[in-house]
C-alpha positions as CSV (number, residue, x, y, z in Angstrom):
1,X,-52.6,71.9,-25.0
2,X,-50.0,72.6,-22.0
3,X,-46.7,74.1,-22.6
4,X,-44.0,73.1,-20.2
5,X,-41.6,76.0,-19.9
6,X,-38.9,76.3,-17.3
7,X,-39.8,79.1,-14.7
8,X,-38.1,82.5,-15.2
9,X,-36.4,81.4,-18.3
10,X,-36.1,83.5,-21.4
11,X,-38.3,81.2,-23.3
12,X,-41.1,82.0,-20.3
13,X,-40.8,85.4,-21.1
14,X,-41.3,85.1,-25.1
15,X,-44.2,83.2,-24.0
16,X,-45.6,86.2,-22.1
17,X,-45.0,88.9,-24.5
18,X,-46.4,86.6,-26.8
19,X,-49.3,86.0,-24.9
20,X,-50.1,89.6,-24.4
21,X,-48.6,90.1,-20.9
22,X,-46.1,92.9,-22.4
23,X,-45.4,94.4,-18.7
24,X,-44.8,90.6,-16.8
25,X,-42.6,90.1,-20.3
26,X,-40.7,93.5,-19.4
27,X,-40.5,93.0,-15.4
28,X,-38.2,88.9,-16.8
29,X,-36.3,90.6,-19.2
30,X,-35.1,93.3,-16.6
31,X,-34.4,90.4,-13.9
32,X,-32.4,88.9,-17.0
33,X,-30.4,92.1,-17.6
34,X,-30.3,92.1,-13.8
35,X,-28.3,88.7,-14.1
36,X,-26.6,88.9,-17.3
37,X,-26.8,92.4,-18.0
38,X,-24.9,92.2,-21.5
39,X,-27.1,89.6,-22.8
40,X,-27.7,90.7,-26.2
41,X,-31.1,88.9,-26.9
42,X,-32.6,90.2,-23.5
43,X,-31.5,93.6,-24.8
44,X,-33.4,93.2,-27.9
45,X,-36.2,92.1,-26.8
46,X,-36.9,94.3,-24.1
47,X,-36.0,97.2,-26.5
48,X,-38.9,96.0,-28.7
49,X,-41.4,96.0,-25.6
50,X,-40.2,99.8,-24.8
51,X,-40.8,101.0,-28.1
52,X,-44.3,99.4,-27.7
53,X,-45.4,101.0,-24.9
54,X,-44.0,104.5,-26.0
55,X,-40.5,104.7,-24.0
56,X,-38.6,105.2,-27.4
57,X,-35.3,106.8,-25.8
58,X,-34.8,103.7,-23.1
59,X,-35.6,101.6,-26.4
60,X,-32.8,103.4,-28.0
61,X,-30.0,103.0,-25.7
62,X,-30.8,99.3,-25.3
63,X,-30.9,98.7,-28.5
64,X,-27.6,100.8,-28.9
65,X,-26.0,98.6,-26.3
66,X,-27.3,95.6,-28.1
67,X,-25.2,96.7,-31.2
68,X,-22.1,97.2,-29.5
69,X,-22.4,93.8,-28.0
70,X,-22.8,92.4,-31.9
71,X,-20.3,94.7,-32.7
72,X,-22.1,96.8,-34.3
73,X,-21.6,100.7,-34.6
């Protein structure tokens, strides 16, 4: 079965992280942040990669900055 997924789109880099390419999925959501740099699902996401790989305190901050987009404390 093929997928068809628009290049370089946040659904592409679901895929990848889903597909066990955690470090392709990191390198799009930092191009995403890159481009939209509040973008509170990007933020997430890439926060859950970190903490998978070990960087806890980059995970942190994202995440942090993630809540104050939701308006979160």
């Amino acid at each position: 079965m093929k997928m068809r997924v628009a290049s370089g789109g946040r659904e592409e880099t679901e895929l990848k992280a889903a597909l066990g390419r955690p470090a392709d999925a990191q390198r799009c959501f930092e191009r995403s942040l890159y481009l939209e740099p509040g973008h509170r699902g990007s933020l997430e996401h890439l926060a859950l990669l970190l903490e998978a790989s070990g960087d806890v305190q980059r995970a942190r901050r994202l995440r942090a900055r993630a809540n104050r987009k939701a308006g979160r404390p």
